[in-house]
N, C-alpha and C positions, 0 to 999 in steps of 0.2 A: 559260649560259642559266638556270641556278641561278635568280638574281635575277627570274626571269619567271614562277617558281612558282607564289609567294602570288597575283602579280594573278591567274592564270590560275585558280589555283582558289576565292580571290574573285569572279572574273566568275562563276565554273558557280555559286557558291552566291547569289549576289542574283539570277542569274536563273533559278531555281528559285523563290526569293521573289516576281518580278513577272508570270514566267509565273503561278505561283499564284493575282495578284492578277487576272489575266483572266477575266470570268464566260463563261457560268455556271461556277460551282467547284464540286471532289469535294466527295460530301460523307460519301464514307466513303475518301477519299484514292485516290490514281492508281494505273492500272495501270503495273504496275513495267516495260513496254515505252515505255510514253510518256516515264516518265523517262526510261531508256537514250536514246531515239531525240531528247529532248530536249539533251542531253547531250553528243548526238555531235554535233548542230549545230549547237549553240552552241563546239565545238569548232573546227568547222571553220569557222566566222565567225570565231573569235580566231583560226586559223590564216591566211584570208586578209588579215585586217587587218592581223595582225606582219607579213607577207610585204611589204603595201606601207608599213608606217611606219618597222618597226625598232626601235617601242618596246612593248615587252609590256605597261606602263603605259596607255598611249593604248589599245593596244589591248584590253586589256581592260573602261575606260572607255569607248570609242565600241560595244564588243559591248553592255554591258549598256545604253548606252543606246536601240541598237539596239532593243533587247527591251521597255527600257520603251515607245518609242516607239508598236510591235506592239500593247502593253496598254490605253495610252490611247485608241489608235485604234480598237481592237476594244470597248472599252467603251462606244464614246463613238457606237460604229454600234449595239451594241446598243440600246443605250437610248433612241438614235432609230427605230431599223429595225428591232428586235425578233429582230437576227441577228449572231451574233460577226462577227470577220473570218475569211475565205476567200481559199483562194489564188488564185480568179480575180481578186481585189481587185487585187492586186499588178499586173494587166494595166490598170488603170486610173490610173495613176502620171501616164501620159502626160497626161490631161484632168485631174490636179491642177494639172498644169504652166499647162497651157493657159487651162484655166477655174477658177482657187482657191474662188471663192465657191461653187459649186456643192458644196463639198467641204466646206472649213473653215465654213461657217455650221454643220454640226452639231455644232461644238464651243463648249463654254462659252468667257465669256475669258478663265477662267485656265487651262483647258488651252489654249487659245492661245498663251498668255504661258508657258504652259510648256512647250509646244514650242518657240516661237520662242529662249529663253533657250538651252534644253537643243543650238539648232542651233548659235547664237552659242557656248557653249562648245566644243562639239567641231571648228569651226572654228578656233578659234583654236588648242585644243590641239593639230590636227596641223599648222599650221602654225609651232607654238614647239617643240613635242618630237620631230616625226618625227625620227628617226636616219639616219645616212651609213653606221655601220656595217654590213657586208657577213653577220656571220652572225646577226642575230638575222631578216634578211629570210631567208635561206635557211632557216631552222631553220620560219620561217610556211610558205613555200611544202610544205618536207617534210610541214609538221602537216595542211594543207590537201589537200593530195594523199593523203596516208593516209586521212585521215579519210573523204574522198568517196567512195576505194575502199571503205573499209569501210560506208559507210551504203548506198553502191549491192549490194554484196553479199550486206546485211542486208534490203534490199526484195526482192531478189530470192529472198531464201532463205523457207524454209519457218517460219520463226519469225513469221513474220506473219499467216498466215493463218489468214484469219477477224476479224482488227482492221481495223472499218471498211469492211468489206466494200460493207457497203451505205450509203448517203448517210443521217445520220442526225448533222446537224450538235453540236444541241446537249448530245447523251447526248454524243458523242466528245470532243467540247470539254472537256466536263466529266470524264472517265473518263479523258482521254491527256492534256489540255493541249493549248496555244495551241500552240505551235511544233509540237508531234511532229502536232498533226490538222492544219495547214500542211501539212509533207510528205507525210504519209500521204494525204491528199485530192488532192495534187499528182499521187502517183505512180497512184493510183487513175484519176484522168481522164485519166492520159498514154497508161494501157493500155487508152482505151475504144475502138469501131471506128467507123467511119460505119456505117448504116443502108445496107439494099438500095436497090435506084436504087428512085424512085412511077412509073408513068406517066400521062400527061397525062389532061387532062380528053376525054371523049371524046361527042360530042352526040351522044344516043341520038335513036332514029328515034320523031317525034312532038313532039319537045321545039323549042322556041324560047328560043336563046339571050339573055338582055337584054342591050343597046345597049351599058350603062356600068354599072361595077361599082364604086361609091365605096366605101373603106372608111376610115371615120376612128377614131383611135385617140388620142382626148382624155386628153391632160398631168395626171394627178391629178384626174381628173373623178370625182364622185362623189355621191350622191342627196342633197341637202341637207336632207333631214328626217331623214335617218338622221343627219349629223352635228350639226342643231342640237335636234332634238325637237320642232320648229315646224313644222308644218304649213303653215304660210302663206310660210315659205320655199321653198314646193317650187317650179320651174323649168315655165313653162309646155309649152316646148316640147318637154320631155322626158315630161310626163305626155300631150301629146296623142301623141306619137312612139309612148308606150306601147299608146294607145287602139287607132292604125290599125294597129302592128305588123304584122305576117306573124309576127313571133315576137320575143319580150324576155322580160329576167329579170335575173338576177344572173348576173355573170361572177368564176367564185371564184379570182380569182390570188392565187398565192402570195408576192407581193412585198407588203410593206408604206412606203408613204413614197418608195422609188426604185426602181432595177432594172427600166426602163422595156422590158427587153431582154427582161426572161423572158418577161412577157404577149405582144411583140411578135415574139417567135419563138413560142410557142406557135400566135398566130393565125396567124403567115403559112405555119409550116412544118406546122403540125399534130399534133408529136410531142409525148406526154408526159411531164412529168416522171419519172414513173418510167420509161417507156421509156432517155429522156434519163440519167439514172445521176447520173454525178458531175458528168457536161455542166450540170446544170441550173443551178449558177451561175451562167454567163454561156456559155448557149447561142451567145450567135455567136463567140465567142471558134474554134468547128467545124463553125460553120455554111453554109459554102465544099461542107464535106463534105455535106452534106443536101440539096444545090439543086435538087434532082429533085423534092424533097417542098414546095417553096415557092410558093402560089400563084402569085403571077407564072410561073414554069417551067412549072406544071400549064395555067396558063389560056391557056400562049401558046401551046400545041398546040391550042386550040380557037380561034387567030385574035386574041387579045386581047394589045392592046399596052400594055403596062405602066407605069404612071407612080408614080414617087416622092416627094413634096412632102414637105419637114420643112422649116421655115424657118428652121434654127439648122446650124450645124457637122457638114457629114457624115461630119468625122473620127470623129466620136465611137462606138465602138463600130464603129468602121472600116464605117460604114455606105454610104460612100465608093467601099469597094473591093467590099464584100460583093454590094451590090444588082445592082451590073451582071453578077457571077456567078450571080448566083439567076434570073434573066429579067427584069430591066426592062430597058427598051428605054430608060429616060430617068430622069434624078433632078435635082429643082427645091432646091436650099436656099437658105441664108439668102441668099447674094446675088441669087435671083431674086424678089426683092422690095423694094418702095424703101426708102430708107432713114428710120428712125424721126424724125419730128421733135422739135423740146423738149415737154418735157410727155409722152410719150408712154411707154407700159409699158419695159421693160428688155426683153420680146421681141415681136415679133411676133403683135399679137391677133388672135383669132378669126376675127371678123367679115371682118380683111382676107383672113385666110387662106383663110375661105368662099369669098369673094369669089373670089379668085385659082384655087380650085379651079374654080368656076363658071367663069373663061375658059376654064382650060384644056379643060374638056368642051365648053364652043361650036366651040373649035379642033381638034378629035379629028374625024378625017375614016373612023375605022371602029371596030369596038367597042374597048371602051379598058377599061384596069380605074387604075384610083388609088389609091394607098393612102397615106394621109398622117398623119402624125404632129405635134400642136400642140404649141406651146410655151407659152402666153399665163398657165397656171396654174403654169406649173413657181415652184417655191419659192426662196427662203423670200421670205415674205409679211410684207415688216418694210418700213417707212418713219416718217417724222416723223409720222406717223400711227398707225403701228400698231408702237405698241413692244409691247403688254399681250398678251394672251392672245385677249379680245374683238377688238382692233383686228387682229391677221392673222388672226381668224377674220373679220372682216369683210372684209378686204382678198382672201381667198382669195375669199369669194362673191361678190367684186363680179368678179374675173375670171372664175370658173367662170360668173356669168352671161352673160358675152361667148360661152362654147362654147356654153350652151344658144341662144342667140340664133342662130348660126351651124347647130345644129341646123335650127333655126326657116326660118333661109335656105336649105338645101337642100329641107329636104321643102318648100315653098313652090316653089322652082326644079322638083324634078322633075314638079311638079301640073302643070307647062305647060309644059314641055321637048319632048315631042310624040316620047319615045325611051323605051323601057324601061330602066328601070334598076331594080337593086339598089342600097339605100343600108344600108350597115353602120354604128353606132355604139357605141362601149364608151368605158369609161374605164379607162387600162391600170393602176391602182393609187388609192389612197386617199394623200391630201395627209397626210404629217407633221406637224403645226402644236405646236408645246409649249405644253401645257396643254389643249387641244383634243381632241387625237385618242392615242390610244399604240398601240402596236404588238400589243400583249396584246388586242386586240379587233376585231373585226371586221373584215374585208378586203377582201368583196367591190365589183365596183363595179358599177353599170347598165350594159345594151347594148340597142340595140333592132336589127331587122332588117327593113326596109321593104320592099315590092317593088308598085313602078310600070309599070301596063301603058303603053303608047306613048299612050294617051288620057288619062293622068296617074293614074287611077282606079288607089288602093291595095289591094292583091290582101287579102281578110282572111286571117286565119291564124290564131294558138292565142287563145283568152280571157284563159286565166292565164298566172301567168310558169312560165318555163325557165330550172334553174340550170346552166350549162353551164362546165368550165373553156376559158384561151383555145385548146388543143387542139382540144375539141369545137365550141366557135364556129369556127375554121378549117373544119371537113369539116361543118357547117351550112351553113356560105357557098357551099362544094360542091356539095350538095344544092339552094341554092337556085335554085343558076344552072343545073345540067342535069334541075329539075322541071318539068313542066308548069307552067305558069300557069294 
């Protein structure tokens, strides 16, 4: 195994090079643990690679490409989303598979073509170089197994603590490195606990519960005077939504451009980030473990039957398996609605989606709550029309107009529904667009919160706005429904 040396200690030295190239970078050099802990993992990736090729060549090749792979990808998120890669990323593999666009649009296209190249070599080379010989696999597996002991050893030991302690992405990034703040962030969320059980909503004496409890949670909806500086773009329906409020403001989530999960477990579970820890990258990823604190669960002790509507894939964010854990009683997606004709957006618009919710509240035979998620703004906003900067910022406000309009169709619906309801609206993040918008500025997006006596007459409530995050819009929503009218 002589001859598996040089690659081997070639791989640790270029991938010290490309982790380096990951931003944000030190800028008075790494903590001397990030290397170690970088070091050993890239150790034990060359050791499981030898194990299954044979060739210490290859596999020091597919490690470092491995890494590079890591670099572009986390660069290529910053610079869209304003945030390295995270090891809850890696649970998102599966919807690359499934849905690439959603994925690969944030990449230029020569990272493109440089991934795509860099896949076509490592294909081919372990189909031309893996090895038959028996000990250079055995010698991977040895390397592979030590090394695991030893990294689990080292998380477990006292030499770590205090690195990382608390969620604090981009100091760590830059202070440990890409691969060592991977583990270290891994091993952090693995040892978090679920929360104490919530108990349910419970109507207090004096109080009238409302009928139906909409709450919509608009795909990159966001104030359009804030994004273009024109005032005459502003969205009718959203300034009058503002007017009759019960209460609206700014909802300051912490995702920029995606991460439609964080806002959407915020509002429906009500915990916060900081509560949340290291969870807060991809809250449902434990969210099974919270289901006591999840609207739906809370509101079904007080008799409300829960309905789900997204009109896209309820794999996604395994929203599938989660929802029917948390208390709905039902979940609508994309196939329960028809199917798109020619000419027609790439999802599911508003309007219909309005629509579709208005049946299903004529069909609800006692209080009901909704909570539904659009699709119709999701990105990226490119056609033969909008190659430029202008044209998907155009293209983006011609859909963001379809939600305000569906806005427009609910409050209009509950004015003569002849049933009280709450109607909730946010936008669960601020649209990416390149050149348009970047990640370095502002976040938040609008929410208003409505409330309809059964005579349609909107109950008033604050004048000015409310900055609330989507935690505190969660236990608002709360409040709304067991106050007095």
């Amino acid at each position: 195994m002589a001859n598996g040396v040089i690659p081997f200690l070639t791989m640790l030295l270029l991938s010290v090079v490309l982790d380096a190239a990951a931003r944000p970078r030190a800028r008075t050099g790494r903590d001397w643990r990030g290397v170690a802990l970088h070091l050993m993992v890239m150790t034990g990736v060359f050791g499981v690679i030898l194990a299954g090729m044979g060739n210490p060549v290859i596999a020091a090749l597919v490690s470092v490409a491995l890494v590079a792979l890591f670099m572009v990808a986390s660069n290529a998120k910053r610079k869209m989303l304003g945030e390295p890669l995270v090891f809850s990323d890696l649970a998102l593999l599966v919807g690359v598979v499934r849905h690439p666009r959603f994925y690969f649009s944030a990449l230029s296209v020569a990272q493109r073509w440089m991934l795509g190249i860099g896949a076509g070599i490592a294909v081919i080379a372990i189909a031309l170089f893996s090895s038959g010989a028996v000990r250079p696999h055995l010698t991977g597996v040895a390397l592979a197994v030590g090394v695991g002991v030893a990294i689990a050893l080292v998380l477990r030991s006292r030499a770590l603590d205090g690195l990382a302690a608390a969620p604090d992405l981009e100091a760590d990034f830059a202070r440990l490195g890409m691969m060592a703040t991977l583990l270290l962030y891994w091993w952090r969320w693995r040892g978090s606990s679920d929360p104490q059980p919530c108990p349910p909503v419970v109507q207090q004496p004096g109080t009238d519960l409302p009928d139906l409890v909409v709450i919509v949670q608009c795909e990159s909806f966001c104030d359009p005077v804030e994004l273009t500086g024109n005032p005459r773009d502003a969205f009718p329906g959203l300034e009058a939504a503002r007017k009759a409020a019960w209460q609206w403001g700014t909802l300051d989530v912490s995702g920029f451009g995606a991460y439609t999960m964080r806002t959407e477990y915020g509002v429906l579970f009500g915990r916060s980030e900081e509560a949340l820890g290291f969870r807060r990258y991809d809250p449902f990823l434990t969210a099974a473990g919270d289901a006591t604190h999840a609207l739906s669960a809370q509101m079904r002790g007080a008799g409300y039957r829960g309905l789900f509507v997204h009109p896209h894939d309820l794999r996604f964010y395994n929203r599938d398996r989660l929802m029917p854990q948390v208390g709905f009683a039902a979940m609508i997606g994309e196939e329960g609605f028809p199917p798109r004709g020619a000419g027609a957006g790439r999802y599911v618009d508003d309007r219909m989606l309005g629509a579709s919710v208005i049946g299903m509240i004529e069909a609800a035979t006692g209080p009901t709550m909704i909570y539904t998620v659009t699709m119709e703004n999701h990105g990226p906003w490119d056609s033969d029309t909008a190659r430029d900067a202008a044209g998907r910022r155009d293209a983006y406000l011609r859909h963001a107009r379809s939600s305000d309009a569906m806005l427009q169709d609910l409050t209009a619906y509950f004015a003569r529904a002849g049933k009280s309801a709450l109607l909730v609206f946010f936008g669960d993040h601020r649209p990416s667009i390149p050149g348009v918008t970047a990640p370095g500025g502002a976040r938040h997006t609008p929410y208003v919160l409505l409330r309809f006596g059964a005579d349609g007459v909107i109950a008033p409530g604050t004048s000015g706005p409310t900055s609330l995050t989507p935690a505190e819009l969660h236990h608002t929503i709360l409040r709304c429904v067991t106050a007095p009218r």
